[in-house]
C-alpha positions as CSV (number, residue, x, y, z in Angstrom):
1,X,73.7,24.5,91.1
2,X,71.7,27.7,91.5
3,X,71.4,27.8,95.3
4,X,75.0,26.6,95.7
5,X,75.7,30.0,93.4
6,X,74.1,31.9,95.9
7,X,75.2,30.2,98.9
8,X,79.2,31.4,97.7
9,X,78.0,34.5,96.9
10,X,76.4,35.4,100.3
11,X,79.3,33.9,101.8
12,X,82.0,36.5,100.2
13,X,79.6,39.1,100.7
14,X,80.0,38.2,104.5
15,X,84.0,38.1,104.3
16,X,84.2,41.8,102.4
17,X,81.3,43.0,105.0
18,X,83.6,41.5,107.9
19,X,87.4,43.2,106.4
20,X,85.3,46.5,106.1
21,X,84.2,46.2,109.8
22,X,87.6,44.8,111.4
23,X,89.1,47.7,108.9
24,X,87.1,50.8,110.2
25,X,88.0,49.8,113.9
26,X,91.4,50.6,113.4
27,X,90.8,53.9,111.7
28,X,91.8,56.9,114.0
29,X,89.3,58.9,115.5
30,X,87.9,61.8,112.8
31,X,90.3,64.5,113.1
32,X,88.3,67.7,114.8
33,X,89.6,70.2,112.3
34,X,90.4,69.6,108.1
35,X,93.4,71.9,109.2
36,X,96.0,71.7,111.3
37,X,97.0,73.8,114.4
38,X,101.1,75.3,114.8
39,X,102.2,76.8,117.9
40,X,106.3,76.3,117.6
41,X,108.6,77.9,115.6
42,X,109.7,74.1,113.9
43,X,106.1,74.4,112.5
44,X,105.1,71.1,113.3
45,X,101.7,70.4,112.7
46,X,99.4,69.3,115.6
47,X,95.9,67.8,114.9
48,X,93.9,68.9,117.8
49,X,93.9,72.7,119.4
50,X,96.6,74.3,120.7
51,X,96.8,77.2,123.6
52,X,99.2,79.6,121.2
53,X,97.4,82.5,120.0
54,X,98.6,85.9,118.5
55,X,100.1,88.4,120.9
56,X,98.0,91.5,122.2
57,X,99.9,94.2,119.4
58,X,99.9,97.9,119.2
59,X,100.2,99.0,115.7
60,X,99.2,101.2,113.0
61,X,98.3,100.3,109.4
62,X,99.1,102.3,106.1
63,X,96.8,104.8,106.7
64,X,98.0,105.9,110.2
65,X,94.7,104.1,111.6
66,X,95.7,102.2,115.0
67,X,95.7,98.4,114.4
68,X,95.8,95.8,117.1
69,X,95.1,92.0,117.6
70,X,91.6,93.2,118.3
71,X,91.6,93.7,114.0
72,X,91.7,90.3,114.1
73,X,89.0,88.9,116.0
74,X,86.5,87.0,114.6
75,X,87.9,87.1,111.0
76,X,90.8,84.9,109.4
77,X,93.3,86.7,108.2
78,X,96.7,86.3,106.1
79,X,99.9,87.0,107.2
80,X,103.0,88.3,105.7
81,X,106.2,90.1,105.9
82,X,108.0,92.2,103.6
83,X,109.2,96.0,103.2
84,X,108.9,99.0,100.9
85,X,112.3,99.4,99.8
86,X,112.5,95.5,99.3
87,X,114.6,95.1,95.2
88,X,113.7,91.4,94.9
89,X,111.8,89.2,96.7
90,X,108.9,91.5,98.3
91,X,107.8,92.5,94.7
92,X,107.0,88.8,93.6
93,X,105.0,88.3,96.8
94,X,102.8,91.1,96.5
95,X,102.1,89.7,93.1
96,X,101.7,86.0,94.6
97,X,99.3,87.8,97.0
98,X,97.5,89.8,94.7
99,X,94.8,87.0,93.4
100,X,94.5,86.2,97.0
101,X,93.5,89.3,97.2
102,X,91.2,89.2,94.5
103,X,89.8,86.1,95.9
104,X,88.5,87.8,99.0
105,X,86.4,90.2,97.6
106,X,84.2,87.7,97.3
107,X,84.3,86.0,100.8
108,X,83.6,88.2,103.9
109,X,85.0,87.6,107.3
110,X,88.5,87.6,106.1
111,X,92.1,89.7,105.7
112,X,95.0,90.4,104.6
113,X,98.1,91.6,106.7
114,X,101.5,92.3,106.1
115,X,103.9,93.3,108.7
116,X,106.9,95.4,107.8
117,X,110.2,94.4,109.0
118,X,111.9,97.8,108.8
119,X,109.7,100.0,111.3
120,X,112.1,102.6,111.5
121,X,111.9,103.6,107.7
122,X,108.3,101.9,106.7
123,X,106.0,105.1,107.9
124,X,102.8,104.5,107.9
125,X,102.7,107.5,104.5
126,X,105.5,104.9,103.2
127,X,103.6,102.3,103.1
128,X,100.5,103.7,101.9
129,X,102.5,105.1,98.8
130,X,104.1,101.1,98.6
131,X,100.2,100.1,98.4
132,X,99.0,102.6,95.5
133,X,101.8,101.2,93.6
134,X,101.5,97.7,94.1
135,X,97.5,97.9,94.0
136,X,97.3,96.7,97.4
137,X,93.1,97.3,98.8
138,X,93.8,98.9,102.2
139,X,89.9,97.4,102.8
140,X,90.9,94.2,102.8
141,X,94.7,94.0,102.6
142,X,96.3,96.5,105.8
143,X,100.2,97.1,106.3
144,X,101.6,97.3,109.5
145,X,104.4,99.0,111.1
146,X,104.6,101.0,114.6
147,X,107.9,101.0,117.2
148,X,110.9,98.2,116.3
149,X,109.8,96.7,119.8
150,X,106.2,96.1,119.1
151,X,107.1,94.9,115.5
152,X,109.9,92.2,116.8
153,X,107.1,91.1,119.4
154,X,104.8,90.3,117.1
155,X,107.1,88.4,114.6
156,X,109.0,86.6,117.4
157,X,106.5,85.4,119.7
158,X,103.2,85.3,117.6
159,X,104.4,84.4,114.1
160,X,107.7,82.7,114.8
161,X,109.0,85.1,111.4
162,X,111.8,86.5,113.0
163,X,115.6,85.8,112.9
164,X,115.8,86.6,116.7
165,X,119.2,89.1,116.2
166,X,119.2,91.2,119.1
167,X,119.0,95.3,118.3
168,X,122.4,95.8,119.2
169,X,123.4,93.5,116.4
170,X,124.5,95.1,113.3
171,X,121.7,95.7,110.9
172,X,119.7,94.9,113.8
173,X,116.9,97.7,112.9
174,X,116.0,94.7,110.0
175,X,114.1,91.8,111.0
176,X,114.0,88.3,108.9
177,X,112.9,88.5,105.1
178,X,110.8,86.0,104.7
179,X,108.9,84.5,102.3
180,X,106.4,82.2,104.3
181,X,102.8,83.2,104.0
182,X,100.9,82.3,107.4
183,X,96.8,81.3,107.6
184,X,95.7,82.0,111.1
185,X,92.0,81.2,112.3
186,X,89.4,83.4,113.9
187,X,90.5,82.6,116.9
188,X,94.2,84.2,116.0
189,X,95.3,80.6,115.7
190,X,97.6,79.6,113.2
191,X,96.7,76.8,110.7
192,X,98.8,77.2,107.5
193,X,102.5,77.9,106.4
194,X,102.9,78.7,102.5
195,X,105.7,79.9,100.1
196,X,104.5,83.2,99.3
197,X,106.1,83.0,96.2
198,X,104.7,80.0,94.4
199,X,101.5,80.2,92.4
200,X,100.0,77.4,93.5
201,X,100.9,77.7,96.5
202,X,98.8,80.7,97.2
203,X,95.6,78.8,95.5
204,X,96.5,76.3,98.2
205,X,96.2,78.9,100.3
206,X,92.5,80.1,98.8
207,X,91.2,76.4,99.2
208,X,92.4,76.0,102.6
209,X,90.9,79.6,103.9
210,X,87.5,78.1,102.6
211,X,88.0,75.5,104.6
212,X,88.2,77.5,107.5
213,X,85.6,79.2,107.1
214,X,83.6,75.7,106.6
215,X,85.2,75.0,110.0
216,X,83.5,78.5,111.6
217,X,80.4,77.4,109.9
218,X,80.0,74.7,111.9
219,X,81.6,75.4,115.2
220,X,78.5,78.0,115.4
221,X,75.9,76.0,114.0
């Protein structure tokens, strides 16, 4: 009774042993990132590397230093858009960003950048005063404006966070308010799309930029 016991018990073993095998030959290859790429303005995700990067830019942050896509090689970095003069909208993401913020302190190699989208009236001495208030860090958290051309470059072809009104159109000196919060890699790819104004989106946001950095970690090692 024993051995036949043993002889039913080796034989399911066997079975489970071959589902597991026949199973994991029809599991997809190991996707080559834990993040995925984006390089359309649908957003759709793509799982292996795309060639969009972001744009060569030539800006200047809130304290009049020239920035360019230069800034952003070699580090990850987080993307926004908002203005100075913003009454709604702008004020809760600052304050969505903020722990993101915080977060970073503590984890080197990455930044924070928000692009205005009203050049003409966000000085760089604008937005400096919008960052004592709102207890932005210029060290890690820079805002960028510069010339209404340069600006609508860089949100139409490198962040796809325009509305793509032409400046002749009226108001057409005020680009899309958005609330979309963008991770792009250290490669100036871009791997994330968040609401910038949902708390846990944002610590979505935290957990994936550790993931990137993961990622770095061992595309160098």
């Amino acid at each position: 009774m024993k051995t036949k016991h043993v002889v039913i018990l080796v034989a399911v073993a066997l079975s489970v042993a071959g589902l597991g095998f026949a199973r994991s030959s029809r599991v997809p290859a190991v996707r080559p990132s834990s993040l995925p790429f984006y390089d359309s303005r649908d957003f759709t995700p793509r799982w292996s590397a795309v060639d969009h990067r972001i744009e060569p830019f030539h800006l200047v942050d809130q304290n009049n230093v020239a920035f360019t896509e230069r800034d952003l090689d070699g580090r990850i970095h987080v993307a926004s858009f908002l203005f100075a003069e913003c009454p709604s909208l702008c004020p809760t993401l600052v304050e969505r960003l903020k722990p993101v913020q915080k977060a970073l302190r503590s984890r080197a190699g990455v930044m924070m950048v928000s692009y205005t989208v009203t050049p003409l009236t966000d000085t760089p001495s604008v937005l400096n005063q919008f960052g004592r208030r709102r207890g932005i860090n210029p060290a890690i958290w820079r805002l960028a404006t510069g010339e209404l051309s340069q600006i609508k470059s860089v949100l139409h072809d490198s962040y796809f966070a325009d509305d793509t009104r032409p400046l002749g159109s009226e108001e057409g000196s005020k680009l899309l308010h958005t609330e979309k919060v963008l991770l792009v890699d250290a490669q100036r790819r871009i791997r994330g799309i968040y609401n910038g104004t949902s708390a846990f989106e944002m610590e979505r946001l935290v957990e994936d930029i550790d993931a990137l950095q993961v990622e770095s970690r061992g595309a160098t090692s």
